[in-house]
PyMOL commands that place a pseudoatom at each C-alpha (Angstrom):
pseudoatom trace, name=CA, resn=UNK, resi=1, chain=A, elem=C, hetatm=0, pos=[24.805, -0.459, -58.883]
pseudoatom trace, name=CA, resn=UNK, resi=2, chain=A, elem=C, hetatm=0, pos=[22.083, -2.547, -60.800]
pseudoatom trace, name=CA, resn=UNK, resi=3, chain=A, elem=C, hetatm=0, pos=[22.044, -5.424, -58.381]
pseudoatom trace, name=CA, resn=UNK, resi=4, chain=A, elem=C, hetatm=0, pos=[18.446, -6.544, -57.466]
pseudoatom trace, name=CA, resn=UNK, resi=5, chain=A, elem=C, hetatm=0, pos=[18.728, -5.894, -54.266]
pseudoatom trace, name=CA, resn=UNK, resi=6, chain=A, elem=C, hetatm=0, pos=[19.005, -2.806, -54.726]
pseudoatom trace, name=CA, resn=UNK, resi=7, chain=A, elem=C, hetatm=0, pos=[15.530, -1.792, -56.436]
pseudoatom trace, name=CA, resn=UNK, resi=8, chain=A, elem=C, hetatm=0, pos=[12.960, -0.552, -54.086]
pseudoatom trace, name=CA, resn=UNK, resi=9, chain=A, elem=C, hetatm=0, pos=[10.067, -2.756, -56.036]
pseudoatom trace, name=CA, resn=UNK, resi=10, chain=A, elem=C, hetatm=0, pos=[11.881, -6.254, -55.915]
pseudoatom trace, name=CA, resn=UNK, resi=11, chain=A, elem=C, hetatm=0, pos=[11.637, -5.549, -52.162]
pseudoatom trace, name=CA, resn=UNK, resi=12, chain=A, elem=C, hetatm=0, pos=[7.848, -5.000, -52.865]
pseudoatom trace, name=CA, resn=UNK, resi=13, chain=A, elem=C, hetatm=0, pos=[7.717, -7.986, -54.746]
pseudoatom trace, name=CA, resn=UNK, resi=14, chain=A, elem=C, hetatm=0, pos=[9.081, -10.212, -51.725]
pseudoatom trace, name=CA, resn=UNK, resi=15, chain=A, elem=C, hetatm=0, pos=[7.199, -8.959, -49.612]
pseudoatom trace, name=CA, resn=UNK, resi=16, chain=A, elem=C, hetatm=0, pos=[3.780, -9.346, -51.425]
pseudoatom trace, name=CA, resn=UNK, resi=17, chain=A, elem=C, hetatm=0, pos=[5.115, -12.890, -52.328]
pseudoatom trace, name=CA, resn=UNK, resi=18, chain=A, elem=C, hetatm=0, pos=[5.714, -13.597, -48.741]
pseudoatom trace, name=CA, resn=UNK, resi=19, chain=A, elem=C, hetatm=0, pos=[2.703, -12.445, -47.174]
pseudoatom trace, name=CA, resn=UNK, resi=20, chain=A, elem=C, hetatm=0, pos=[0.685, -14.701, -49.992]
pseudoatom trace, name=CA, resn=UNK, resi=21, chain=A, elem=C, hetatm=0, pos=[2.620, -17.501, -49.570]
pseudoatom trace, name=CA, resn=UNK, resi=22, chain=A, elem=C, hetatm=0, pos=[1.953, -17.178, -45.339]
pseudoatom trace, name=CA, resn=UNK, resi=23, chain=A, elem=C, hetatm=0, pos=[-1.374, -16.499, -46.163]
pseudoatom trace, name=CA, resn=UNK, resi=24, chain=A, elem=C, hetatm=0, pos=[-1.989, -19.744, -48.068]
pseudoatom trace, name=CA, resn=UNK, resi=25, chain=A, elem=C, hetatm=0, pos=[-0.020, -21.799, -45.841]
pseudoatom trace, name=CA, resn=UNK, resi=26, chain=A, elem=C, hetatm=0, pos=[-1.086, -20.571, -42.643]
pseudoatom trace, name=CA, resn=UNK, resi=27, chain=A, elem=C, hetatm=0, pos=[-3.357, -23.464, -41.716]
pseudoatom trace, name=CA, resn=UNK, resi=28, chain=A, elem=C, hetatm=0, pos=[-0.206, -26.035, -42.881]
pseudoatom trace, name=CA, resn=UNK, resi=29, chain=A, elem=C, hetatm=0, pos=[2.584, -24.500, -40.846]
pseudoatom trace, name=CA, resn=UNK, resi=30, chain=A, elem=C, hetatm=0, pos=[2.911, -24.447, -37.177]
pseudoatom trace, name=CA, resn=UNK, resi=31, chain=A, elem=C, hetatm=0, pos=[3.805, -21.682, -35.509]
pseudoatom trace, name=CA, resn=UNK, resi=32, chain=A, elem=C, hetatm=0, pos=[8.276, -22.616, -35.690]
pseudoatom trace, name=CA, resn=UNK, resi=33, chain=A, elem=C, hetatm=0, pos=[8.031, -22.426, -39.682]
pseudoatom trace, name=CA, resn=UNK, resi=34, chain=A, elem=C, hetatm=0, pos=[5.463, -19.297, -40.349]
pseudoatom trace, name=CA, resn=UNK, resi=35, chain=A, elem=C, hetatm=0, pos=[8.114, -17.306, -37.632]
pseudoatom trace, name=CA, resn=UNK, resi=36, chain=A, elem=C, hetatm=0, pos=[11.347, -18.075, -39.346]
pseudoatom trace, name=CA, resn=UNK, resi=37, chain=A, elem=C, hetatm=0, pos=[9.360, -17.566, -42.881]
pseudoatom trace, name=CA, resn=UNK, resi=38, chain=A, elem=C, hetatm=0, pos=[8.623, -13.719, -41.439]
pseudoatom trace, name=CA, resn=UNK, resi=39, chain=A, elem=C, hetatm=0, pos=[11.675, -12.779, -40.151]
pseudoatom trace, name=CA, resn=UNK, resi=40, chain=A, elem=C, hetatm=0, pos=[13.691, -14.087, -43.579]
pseudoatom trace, name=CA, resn=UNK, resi=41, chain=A, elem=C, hetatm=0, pos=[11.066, -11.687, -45.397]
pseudoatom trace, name=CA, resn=UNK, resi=42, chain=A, elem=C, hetatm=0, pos=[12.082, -9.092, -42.865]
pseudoatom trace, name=CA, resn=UNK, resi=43, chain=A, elem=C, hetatm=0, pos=[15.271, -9.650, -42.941]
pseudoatom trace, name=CA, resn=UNK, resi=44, chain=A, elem=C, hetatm=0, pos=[15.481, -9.588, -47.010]
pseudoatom trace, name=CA, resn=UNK, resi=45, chain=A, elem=C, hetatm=0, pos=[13.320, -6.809, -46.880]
pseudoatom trace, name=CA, resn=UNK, resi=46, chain=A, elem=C, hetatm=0, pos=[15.608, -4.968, -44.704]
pseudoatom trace, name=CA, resn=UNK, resi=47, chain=A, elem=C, hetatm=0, pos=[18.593, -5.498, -46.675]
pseudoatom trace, name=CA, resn=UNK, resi=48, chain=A, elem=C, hetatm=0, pos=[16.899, -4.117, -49.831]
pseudoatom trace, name=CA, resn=UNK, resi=49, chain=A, elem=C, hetatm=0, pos=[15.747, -1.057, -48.172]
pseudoatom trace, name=CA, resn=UNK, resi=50, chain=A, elem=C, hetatm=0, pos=[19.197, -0.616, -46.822]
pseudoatom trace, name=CA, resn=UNK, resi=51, chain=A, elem=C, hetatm=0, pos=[21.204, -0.938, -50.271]
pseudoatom trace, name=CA, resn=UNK, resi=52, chain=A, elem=C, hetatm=0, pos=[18.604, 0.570, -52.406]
pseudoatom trace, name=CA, resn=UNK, resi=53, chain=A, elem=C, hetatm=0, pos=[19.254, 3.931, -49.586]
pseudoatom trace, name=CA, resn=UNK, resi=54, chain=A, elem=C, hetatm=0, pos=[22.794, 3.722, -50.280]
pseudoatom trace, name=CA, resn=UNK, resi=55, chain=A, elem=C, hetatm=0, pos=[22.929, 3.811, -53.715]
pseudoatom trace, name=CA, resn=UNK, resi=56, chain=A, elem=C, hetatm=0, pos=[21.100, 6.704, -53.901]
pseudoatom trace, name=CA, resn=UNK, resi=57, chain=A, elem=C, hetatm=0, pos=[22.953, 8.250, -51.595]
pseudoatom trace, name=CA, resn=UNK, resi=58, chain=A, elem=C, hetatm=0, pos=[26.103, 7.352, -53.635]
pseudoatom trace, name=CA, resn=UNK, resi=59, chain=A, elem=C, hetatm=0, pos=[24.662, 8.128, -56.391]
pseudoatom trace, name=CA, resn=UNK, resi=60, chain=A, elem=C, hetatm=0, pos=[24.134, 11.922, -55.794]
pseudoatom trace, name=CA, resn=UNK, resi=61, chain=A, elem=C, hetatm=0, pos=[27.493, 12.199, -54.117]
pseudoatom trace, name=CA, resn=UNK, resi=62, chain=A, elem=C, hetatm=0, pos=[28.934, 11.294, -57.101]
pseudoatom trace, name=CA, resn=UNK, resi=63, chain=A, elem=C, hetatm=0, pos=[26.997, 13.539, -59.241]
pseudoatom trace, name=CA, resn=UNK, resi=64, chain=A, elem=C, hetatm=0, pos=[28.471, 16.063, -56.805]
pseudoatom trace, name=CA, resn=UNK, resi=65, chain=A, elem=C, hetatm=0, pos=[31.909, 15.080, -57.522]
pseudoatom trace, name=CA, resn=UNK, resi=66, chain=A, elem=C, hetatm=0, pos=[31.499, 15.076, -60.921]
pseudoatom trace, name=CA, resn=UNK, resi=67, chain=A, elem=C, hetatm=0, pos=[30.614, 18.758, -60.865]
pseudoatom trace, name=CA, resn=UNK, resi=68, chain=A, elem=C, hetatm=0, pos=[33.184, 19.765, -58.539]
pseudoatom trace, name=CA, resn=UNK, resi=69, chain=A, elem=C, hetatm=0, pos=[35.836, 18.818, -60.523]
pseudoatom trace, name=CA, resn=UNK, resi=70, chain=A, elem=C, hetatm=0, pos=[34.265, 19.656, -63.858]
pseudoatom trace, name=CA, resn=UNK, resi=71, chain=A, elem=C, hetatm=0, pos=[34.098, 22.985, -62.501]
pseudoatom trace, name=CA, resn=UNK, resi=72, chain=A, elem=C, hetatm=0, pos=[38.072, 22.468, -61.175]
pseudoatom trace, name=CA, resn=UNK, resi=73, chain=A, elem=C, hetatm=0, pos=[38.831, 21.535, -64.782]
pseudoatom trace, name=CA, resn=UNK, resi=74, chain=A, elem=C, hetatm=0, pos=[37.033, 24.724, -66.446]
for i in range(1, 74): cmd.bond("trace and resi %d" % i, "trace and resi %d" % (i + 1))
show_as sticks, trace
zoom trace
């Protein structure tokens, strides 16, 4: 699994990006735009967290699998 979304630091990276970008901005965007600006961040942020969990997770179950059956095999 080497999509982006799956690396714990891009999700960083968004939402440092974010935050600066709200930061900057505040003054130019009414309240409507700096809400739906947040909750994308959240939302992307969410979605990395959540893939970057299940790779690992997949990950080590298939290291487990692996030795399971290369113990099967021996």
């Amino acid at each position: 699994m080497n999509s982006p979304f799956s690396n714990i630091w891009f999700s960083a990276l968004a939402t440092v990006i974010t935050a600066w970008v709200c930061y900057v901005n505040i003054d130019q965007l009414d309240d409507h735009w700096a809400a739906v600006i947040y909750l994308m961040a959240l939302a992307l942020n969410t979605l990395c967290l959540l893939r970057s969990r299940r790779g690992a997770s997949t990950d080590v179950t298939d290291q487990r699998d692996n030795q399971n059956l290369t113990r099967q095999v021996e």
